[in-house]
N, C-alpha and C positions, 0 to 999 in steps of 0.2 A: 504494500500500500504506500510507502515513504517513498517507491522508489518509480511509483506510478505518478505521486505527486510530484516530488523534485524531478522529472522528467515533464510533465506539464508546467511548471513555474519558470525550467528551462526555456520551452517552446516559446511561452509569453514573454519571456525576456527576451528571446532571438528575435520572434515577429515585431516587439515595441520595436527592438534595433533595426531592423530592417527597412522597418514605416519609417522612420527619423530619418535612416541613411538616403532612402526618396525622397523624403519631401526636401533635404540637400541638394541633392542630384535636380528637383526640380525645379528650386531657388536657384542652380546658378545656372540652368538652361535658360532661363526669364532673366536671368541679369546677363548672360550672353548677350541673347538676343538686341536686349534695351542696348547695350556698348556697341552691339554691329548698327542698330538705328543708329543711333549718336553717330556714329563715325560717317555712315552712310549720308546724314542728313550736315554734317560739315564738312563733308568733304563736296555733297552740291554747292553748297553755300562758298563755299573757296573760289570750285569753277564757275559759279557765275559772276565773284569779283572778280577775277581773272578775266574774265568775259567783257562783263562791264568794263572794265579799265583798260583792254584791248580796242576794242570797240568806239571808248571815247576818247582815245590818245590823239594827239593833233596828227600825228603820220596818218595813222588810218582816215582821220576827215578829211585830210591835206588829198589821201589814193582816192578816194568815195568822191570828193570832187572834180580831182581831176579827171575820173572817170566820167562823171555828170558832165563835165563840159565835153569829153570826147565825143560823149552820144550825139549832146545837141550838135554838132558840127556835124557827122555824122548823116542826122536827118535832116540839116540845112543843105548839103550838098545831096540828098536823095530827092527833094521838094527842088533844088535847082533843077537837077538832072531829070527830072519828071514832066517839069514843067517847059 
């Protein structure tokens, strides 16, 4: 009978450990996860300054117009040429 017991008080001790040792395991899957967000969600945050500050640099306005002006030249000798 003692040895029926302390073999079930066993089991309950190993299962309590078990459940504890999961609900760990699934504390730091959930805190994983949250640090891949995090990362994921500054690392967008980066390439859109990056973006942004590419994009608004005076070279880049200085290319985007001089491009603008090539077009209109462009369709002012296609409007010559047509006409």
């Amino acid at each position: 009978m003692r040895l029926f017991l302390a073999v079930a008080v066993l089991m309950l001790a190993f299962i309590a450990y078990t459940e504890a040792q999961e609900e760990t395991m699934e504390q730091k899957f959930t805190q994983f996860g949250e640090r891949v967000t995090q990362v994921g969600q500054d690392l967008a945050e980066k390439a859109k300054t990056a973006f942004d500050s590419i994009h608004n640099s005076e070279a880049m306005t200085k290319t985007r117009d001089w491009f603008a002006e090539q077009l209109e030249a462009l369709k002012a000798k296609v409007q010559e040429i047509s006409q």
